[in-house]
N, C-alpha and C positions, 0 to 999 in steps of 0.2 A: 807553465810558468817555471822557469828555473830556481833551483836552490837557492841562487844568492839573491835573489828578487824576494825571494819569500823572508826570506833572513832580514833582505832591508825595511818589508812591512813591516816585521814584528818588532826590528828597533822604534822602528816608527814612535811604535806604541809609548816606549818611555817617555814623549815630550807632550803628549796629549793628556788634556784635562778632559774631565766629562763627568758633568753635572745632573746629580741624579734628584729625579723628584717623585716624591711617593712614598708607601705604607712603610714604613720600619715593625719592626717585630720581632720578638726573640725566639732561633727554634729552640726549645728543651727538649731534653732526648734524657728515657730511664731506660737502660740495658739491663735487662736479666735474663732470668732461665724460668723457662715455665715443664714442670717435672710433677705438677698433678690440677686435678679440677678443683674447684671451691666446691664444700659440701653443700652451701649454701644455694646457691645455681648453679647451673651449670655452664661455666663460666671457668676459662685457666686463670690459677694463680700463678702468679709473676714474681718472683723473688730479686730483687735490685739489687744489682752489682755495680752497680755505676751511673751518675748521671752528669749532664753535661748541657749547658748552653749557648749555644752560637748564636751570630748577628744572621737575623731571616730577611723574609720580603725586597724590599729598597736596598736595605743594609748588605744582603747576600749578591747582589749587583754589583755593591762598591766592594766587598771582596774579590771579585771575578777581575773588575777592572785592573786593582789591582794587584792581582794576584797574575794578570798580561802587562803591568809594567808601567801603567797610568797614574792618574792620579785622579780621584774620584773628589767629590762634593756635595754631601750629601744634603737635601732642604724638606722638611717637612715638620709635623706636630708629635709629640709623644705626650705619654704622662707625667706627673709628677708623683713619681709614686718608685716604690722599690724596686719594681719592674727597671724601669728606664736608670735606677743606680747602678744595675747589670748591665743595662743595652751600653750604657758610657763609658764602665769598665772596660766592657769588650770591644768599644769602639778605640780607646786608651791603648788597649795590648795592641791591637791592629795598625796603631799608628794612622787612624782615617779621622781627620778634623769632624769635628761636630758642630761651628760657628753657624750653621746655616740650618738647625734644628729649635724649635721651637718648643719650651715646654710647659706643658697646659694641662690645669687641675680641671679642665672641664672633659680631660680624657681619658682612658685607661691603657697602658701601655699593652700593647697584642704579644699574644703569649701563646704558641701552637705547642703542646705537649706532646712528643711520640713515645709509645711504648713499643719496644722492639726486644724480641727474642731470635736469638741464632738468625738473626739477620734479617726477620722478616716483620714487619709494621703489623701489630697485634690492634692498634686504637693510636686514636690522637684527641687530644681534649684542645678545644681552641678557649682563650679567653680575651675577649675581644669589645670594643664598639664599634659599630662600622656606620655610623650617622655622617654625614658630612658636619664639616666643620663650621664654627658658627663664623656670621661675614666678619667680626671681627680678627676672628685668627685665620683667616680668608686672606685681611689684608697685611696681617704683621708676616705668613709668610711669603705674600709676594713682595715685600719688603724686604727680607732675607734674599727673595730670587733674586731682584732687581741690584742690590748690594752686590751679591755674587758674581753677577754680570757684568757690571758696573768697573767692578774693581782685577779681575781677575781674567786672564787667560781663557776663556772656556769653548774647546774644539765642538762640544755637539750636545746637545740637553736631551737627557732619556725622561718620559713621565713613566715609571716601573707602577703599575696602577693593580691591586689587589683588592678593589671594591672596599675598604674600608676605610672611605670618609675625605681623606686629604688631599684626594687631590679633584676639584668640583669643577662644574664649568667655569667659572671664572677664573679659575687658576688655569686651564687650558688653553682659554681664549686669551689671557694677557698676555702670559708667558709665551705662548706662542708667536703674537703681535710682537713682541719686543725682542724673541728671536732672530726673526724675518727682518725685522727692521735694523738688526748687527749683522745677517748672513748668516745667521748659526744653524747648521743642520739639527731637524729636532726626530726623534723616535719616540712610539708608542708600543707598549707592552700593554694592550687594554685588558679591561674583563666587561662586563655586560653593563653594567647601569651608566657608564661615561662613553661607551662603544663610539655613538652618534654624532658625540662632540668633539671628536680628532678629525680636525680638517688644516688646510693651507701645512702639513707636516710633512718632512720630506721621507720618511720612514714609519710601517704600521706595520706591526709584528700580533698579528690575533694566529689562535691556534686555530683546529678546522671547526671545532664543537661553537666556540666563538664567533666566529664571522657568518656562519651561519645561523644560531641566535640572534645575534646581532641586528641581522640584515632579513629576519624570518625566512628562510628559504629550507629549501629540503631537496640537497643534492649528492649524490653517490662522492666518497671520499676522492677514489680514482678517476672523477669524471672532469678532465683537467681544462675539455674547453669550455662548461658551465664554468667551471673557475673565474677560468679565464675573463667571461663575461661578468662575473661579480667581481674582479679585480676593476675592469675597464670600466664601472660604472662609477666603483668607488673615485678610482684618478678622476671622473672627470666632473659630479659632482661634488665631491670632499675635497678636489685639489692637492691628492695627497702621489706624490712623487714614483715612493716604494712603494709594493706593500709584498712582505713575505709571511707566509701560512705552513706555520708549522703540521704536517700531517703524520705524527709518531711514526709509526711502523713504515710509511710511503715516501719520509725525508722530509724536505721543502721545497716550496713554490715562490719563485719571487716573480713578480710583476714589473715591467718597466717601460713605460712609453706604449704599450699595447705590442711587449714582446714579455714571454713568458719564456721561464728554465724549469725543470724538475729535477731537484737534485735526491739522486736514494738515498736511503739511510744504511749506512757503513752496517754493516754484518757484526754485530755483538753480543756479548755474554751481561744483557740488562740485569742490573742489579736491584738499584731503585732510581727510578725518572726524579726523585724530588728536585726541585733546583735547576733541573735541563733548561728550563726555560728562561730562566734568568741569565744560564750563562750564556746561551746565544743570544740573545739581546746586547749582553755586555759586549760581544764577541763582534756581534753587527757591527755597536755603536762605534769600536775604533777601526774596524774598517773602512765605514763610513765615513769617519773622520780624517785616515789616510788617505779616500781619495778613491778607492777600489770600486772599478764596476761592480754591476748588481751581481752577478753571477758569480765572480768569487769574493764575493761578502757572505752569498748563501752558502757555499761548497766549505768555510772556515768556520763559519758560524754555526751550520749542521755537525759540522765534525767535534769541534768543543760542547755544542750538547749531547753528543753521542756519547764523550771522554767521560765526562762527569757519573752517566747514569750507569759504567762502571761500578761505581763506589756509592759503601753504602750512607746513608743523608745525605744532609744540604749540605756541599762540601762545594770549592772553587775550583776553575780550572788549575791544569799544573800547564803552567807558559813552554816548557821543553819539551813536552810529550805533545803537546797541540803544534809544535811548531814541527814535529820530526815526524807526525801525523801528515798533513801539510806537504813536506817534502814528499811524500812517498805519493798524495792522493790529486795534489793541487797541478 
C-alpha cells in the first residue's frame, strides 16, 4: 500500500464516530521507590512519589479513538459515588461527552489500583462489582443506545466487555438487532461469561486463552489450521463475519469467509501489555469503519497494539507514530 493511501485512511479516521459499549473504570496508579522490606513480613515497602488516575476499561477505548482522530460515544452504567466524580472529571479534561452514561446507586464505580516501582507492577488492588445489571438499568441503557443511534452519526458499535456486569445478553441481542437493522458494523472485545452470546456481529476480537475457554477446546497456540477450523465454525454457527485472535508473542489471526492471514508481531522492547488490547480493538474498529479488508485491519491493528506496550500503563495510541509505523510496514 502506498504512503499516501495510508495517509488517506488515517484522515479517514477524523469523520468517524464509533460508539462504545461496556465496563468504564478508573486506572489509579501509586509510583514509588521500594529501598527496603517491611519488618512485619516479608513484603517491600513502597514509599509514594506520586499518584495518578486515568479513564480504564470502555473509557481507555474512547481514549485510543480518540487519540486516532474520531470521535468516540461512550454508553454504559457507573456509580453514584466519588469514584465516578473522578471518572467525569477525567472524562471533562478529555473533552469525551458523557450523555450516554448512566448513573446508578445500585453500583460501585471500578476502580483497578497499580502499584509500580522503577517501572515494574508490584500489585494491583481491584474495587469492583461485576453482577450484571438489574433489567431495569438493562433497559434505561438501551435507551441511551437507541437515543445515540437514533440521533447521531455512528460509523460502527464496539461492545469493549470486561466481565463486569454491563453489558448482558439482552444488551447484545438488541443492540445488535437494531445495528443490523441501520447496517452498522458492530465489534466484540469479549471475556468469558457473555463469549457465547456474540452472534449475527461483523467483527470478534477474543485473545487465544479466550476462545479457547470460550469454545472449551485445548489447542497448541501455533497450530494455525486447528484455528482455522474454530474460526470456520464460529462464521458459520455465530454468523459472525471477522473474527481476529490476538496471540501475544505469535501476532494476529484474522479470519474471513474461510480464508485466514497470520500477521507477526513486530520485534519489540515490551514494556507493559496493559491497554494492548483496547488499543487494537479501537485500531480495528476505524478501519473497519473505513472500509479496509481484513488483512490490513490486522497488520494496523497489531501494530498500534504493539506501539502502546512500549510504554509504561494504560496509555493511548500516539496517531503519528502508528501512522509512520504504517508507512514503513504496511
Amino acid at each position: 500500500m502506498k504512503s499516501s493511501e495510508i495517509q488517506k485512511i488515517f484522515d479517514s479516521f477524523n469523520n468517524s464516530q464509533i460508539l462504545i459499549i461496556g465496563d468504564l473504570m478508573i486506572d489509579a496508579y501509586l509510583w514509588g521507590k521500594v529501598e527496603r522490606i517491611s519488618p512485619e513480613a516479608p513484603i517491600p515497602i513502597i514509599t509514594c512519589t506520586k499518584k495518578e488516575n486515568r479513564l480504564g476499561g470502555a473509557a481507555n477505548v474512547a481514549l485510543n479513538i480518540k487519540a486516532l482522530g474520531a470521535k468516540p460515544s461512550l454508553c454504559s452504567v457507573i456509580g453514584d459515588d466519588e469514584k465516578a466524580k473522578v471518572f467525569f472529571e477525567r472524562l471533562q479534561i478529555r473533552s469525551i461527552d458523557s450523555n450516554g452514561i448512566v448513573v446508578s446507586k445500585e453500583r460501585k464505580t471500578t476502580v483497578k489500583t497499580r502499584i509500580i516501582s522503577n517501572n515494574q507492577h508490584l500489585l494491583r488492588v481491584d474495587e469492583e462489582d461485576d453482577e450484571y445489571i438489574s433489567s431495569d438499568l438493562e433497559q434505561e441503557l438501551f435507551n441511551k443506545i437507541q437515543s445515540l443511534i437514533s440521533s447521531q452519526k455512528i460509523d460502527a458499535i464496539l461492545f469493549e466487555d470486561y466481565d463486569k456486569g454491563i453489558i448482558t445478553p439482552f444488551i447484545i441481542k438488541k443492540t445488535v438487532e437494531l445495528a443490523n437493522k441501520n447496517n452498522m458494523p458492530t465489534l466484540a472485545d469479549p471475556k468469558k461469561r457473555n463469549f457465547n452470546f456474540y452472534k449475527n456481529i461483523t467483527l470478534f476480537k477474543p485473545n487465544f486463552r479466550e476462545i479457547t475457554d470460550g469454545l472449551k477446546v485445548e489447542i497448541k497456540k501455533g497450530d494455525f489450521e486447528a484455528l482455522s477450523r474454530i474460526a470456520n465454525t464460529l462464521h458459520k454457527e455465530r454468523q459472525i463475519d471477522k473474527i481476529l485472535i490476538t496471540l501475544s508473542e505469535l501476532g494476529v489471526y484474522i479470519s474471513d469467509n474461510g480464508k485466514y492471514h497470520i500477521i507477526p508481531a513486530e520485534v519489540r522492547e515490551v514494556v507493559d501489555v496493559s491497554g494492548a488490547g483496547d488499543t487494537l480493538i479501537s485500531t480495528a474498529a476505524l478501519c473497519l469503519a473505513a472500509g479496509l479488508p481484513s488483512r490490513e485491519i490486522a497488520v494496523i491493528a497489531n501494530l498500534a497494539g504493539g506501539l502502546v506496550c512500549e510504554k509504561v500503563g494504560v496509555v493511548p495510541v500516539d496517531k503519528k507514530e502508528l501512522l509512520e509505523e504504517c508507512i514503513k510496514v504496511v
